[in-house]
DRENNUTI-812349 format. One record per residue: residue in three letters; x, y, z of N, C-alpha, C in turn; residue number from 1. Coordinates in steps of 0.05 Angstrom, whole numbers. Example, Ala and Ser with C-alpha at 12.3 -4.5 7.8 and 13.67 -1.06 7.14 Angstrom:
DRENNUTI-812349
+------+--------+---------+--------+---------+----------+--------+--------+---------+--------+-----+
: code : n_east : n_north :   n_up : ca_east : ca_north :  ca_up : c_east : c_north :   c_up : pos :
+------+--------+---------+--------+---------+----------+--------+--------+---------+--------+-----+
:  ALA :    264 :    -114 :    156 :     246 :      -90 :    156 :    264 :     -66 :    156 :   1 :
:  SER :    257 :     -45 :    142 :     273 :      -21 :    143 :    258 :       1 :    157 :   2 :
+------+--------+---------+--------+---------+----------+--------+--------+---------+--------+-----+
END
This chain:
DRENNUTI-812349
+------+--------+---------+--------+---------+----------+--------+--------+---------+--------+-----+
: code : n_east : n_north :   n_up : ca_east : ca_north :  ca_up : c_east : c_north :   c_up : pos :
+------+--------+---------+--------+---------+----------+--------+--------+---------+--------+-----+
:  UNK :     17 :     -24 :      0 :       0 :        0 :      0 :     18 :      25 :      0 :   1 :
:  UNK :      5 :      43 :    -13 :      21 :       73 :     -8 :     24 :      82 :     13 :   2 :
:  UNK :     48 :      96 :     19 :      46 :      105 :     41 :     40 :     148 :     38 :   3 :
:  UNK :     21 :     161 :     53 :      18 :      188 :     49 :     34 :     198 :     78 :   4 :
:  UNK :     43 :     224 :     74 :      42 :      239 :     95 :     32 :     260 :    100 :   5 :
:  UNK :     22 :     266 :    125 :       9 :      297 :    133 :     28 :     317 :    138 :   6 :
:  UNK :     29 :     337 :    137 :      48 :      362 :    140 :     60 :     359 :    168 :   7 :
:  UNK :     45 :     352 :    184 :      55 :      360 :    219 :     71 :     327 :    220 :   8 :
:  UNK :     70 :     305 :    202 :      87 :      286 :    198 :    109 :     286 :    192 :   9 :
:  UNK :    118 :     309 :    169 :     135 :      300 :    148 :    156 :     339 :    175 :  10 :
:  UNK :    138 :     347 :    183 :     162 :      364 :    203 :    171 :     353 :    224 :  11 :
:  UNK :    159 :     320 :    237 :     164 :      312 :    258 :    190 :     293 :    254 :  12 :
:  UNK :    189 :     285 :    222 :     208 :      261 :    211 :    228 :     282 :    211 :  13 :
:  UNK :    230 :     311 :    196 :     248 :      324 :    192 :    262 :     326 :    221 :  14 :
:  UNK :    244 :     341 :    242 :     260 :      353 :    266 :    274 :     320 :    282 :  15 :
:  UNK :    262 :     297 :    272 :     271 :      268 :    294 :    285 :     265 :    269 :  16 :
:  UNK :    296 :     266 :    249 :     312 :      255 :    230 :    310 :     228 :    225 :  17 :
:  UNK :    282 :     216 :    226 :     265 :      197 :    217 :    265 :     198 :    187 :  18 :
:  UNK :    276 :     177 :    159 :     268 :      179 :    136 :    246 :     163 :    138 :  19 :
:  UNK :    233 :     170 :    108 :     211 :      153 :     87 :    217 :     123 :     95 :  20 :
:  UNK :    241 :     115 :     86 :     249 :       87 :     94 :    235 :      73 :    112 :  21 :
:  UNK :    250 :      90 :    138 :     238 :       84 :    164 :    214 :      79 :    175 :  22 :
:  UNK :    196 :     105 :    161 :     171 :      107 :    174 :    158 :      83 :    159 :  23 :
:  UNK :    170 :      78 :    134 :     151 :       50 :    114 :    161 :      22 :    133 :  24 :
:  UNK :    177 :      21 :    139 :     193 :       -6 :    154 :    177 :      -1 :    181 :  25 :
:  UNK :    180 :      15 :    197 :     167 :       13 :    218 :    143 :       6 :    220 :  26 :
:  UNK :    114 :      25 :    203 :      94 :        8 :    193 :     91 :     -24 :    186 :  27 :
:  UNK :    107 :     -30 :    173 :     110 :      -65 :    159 :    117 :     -75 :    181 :  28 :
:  UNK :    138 :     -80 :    199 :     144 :      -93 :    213 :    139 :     -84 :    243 :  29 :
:  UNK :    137 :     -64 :    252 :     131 :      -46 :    281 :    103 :     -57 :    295 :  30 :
:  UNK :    111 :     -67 :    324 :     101 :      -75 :    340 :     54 :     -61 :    342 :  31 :
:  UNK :     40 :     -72 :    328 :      17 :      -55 :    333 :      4 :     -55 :    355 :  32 :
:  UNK :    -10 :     -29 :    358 :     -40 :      -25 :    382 :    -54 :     -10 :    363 :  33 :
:  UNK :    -79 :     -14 :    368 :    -101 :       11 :    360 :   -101 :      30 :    381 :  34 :
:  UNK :   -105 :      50 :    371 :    -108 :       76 :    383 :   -139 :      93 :    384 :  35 :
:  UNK :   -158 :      95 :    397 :    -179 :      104 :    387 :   -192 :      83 :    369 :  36 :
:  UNK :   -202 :      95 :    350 :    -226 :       73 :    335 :   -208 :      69 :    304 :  37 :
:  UNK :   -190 :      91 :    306 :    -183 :       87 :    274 :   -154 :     101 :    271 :  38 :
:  UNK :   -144 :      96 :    290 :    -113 :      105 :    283 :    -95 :      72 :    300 :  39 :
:  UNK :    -71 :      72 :    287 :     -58 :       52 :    302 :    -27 :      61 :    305 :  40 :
:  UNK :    -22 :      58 :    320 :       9 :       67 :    334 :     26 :      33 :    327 :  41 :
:  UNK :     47 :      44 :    311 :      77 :       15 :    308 :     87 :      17 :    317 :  42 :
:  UNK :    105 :      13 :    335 :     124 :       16 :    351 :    148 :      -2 :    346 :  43 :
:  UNK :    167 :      16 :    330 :     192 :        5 :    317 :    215 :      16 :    327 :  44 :
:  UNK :    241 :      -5 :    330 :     267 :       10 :    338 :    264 :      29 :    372 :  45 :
:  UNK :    264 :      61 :    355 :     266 :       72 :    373 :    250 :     100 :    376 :  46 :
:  UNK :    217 :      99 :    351 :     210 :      107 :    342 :    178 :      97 :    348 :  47 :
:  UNK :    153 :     109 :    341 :     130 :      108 :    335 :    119 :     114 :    317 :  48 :
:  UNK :    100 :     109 :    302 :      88 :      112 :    265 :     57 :     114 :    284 :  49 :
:  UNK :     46 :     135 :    288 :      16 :      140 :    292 :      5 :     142 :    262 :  50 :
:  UNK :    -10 :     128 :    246 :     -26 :      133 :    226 :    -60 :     117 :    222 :  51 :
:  UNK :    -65 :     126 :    206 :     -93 :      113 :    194 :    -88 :     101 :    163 :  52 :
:  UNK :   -113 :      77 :    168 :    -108 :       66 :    137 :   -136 :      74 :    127 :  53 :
:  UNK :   -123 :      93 :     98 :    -143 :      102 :     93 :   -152 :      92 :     59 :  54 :
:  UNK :   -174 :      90 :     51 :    -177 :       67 :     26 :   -151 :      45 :     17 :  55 :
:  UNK :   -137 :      55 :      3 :    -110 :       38 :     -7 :    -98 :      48 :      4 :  56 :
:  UNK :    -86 :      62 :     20 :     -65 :       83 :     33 :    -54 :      78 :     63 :  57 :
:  UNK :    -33 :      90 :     75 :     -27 :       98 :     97 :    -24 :     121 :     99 :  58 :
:  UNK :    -44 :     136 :    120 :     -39 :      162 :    123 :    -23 :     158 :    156 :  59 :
:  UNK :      8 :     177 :    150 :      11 :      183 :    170 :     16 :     203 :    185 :  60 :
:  UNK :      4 :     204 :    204 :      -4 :      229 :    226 :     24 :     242 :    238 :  61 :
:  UNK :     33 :     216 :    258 :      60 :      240 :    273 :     76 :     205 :    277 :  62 :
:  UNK :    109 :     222 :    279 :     123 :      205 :    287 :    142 :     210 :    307 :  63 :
:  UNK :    139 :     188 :    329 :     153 :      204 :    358 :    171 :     183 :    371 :  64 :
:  UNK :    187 :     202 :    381 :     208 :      178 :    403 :    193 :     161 :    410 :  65 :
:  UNK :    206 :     134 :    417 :     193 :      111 :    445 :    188 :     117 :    469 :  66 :
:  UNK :    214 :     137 :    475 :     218 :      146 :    506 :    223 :     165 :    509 :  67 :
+------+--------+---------+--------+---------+----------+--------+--------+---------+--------+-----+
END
C-alpha cells in the first residue's frame, strides 16, 4: 500500500531525523495497538508511526520517540 504523509508528519520526521524508509519499515514490521477507533500506533526501533489506513493508503499522522 502507499504510504501518504500529513504536513505536521513529514516536520516531525524532519526535526527526529526519521526517513521515508523508516517510517515505511516501521509500519511493515513495528510492534501494533489501535489507538482510538481508527488510528494505530507501530512501535519500531526507537520510534512510533501514529497513522490511519485510509482506502489503499497509509496516512501518517505523527512520528515520535519511544521514550
Amino acid at each position: 500500500l502507499a504510504i501518504l504523509f500529513g504536513k505536521y508528519a513529514r516536520e516531525q520526521m524532519l526535526a527526529r531525523r526519521i526517513s521515508e524508509k523508516e517510517v515505511d519499515e516501521g509500519i511493515r514490521r513495528g510492534s501494533k495497538q489501535i489507538q482510538e477507533p481508527d488510528k494505530i500506533v507501530s512501535e519500531y526501533q526507537y520510534f512510533s508511526v501514529v497513522y490511519k489506513k485510509k482506502n489503499e493508503a497509509f496516512f501518517v499522522i505523527t512520528v515520535k520517540p519511544r521514550w
